[in-house]
Each structure stands twice: as C-alpha cells, then as structure tokens.
C-alpha positions, 0 to 999 in steps of 0.5 A: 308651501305655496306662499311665503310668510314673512318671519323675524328668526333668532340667529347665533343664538346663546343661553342668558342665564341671567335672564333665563332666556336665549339671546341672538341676532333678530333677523327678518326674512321669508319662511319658505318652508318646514323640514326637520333636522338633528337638534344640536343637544340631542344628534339622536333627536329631530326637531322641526325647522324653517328655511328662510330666506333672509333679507340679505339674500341667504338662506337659513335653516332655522328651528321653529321655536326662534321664528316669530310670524311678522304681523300685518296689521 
C-alpha cells in the first residue's frame, strides 16, 4: 500500500452469545497493509488480514472482518 488508512479494529476479541456478536476492545490505528494468515478455527485455512499500527505505537495483525474504515467527513 502506498498510503495509510485510518481504521478502528476489534481486539481480545470474544463471542457474546447473548447478543450473538463478538465483543472486544475497539482500538484506532493505520491499516498499513493486507496479507493472509492461519485463521484461529481452522489451522488448515487462511483468511485475510490487516497490519495495523496502533496508536500506542504497536503493531497488530488484525482479520479484516474486525476493521472498520474511519470516515472522514
């Protein structure tokens, strides 16, 4: 990537099953960058993923499906 994106990602992330949804930690960061990895279910299996640096300066392999584009309106 050439540029940047600033993203919210879900981390320490848990199922609800009372609200059927996962829960987490939101956290703000840059999406730096897409690769794949092993998803945590399925060793067999990849899945798309973000690395993001935090802003605390960290950084974080994140799955797509838990990072939210910030929008800039």
């Amino acid at each position: 990537m050439t540029e940047s994106v600033r993203v919210t990602c879900l981390l320490d992330r848990y199922w609800d099953p009372s609200d059927k949804s996962y829960k987490g930690t939101e956290q703000n960061g840059a999406l730096i960058d897409i690769c794949m990895q092993s998803s945590d279910g399925d060793s067999g299996g990849l899945i798309p993923a973000g690395i993001v640096l935090l802003d605390d300066n960290t950084f974080q392999s994140v799955p797509l499906e838990f990072i939210t584009k910030i929008s800039t309106n």
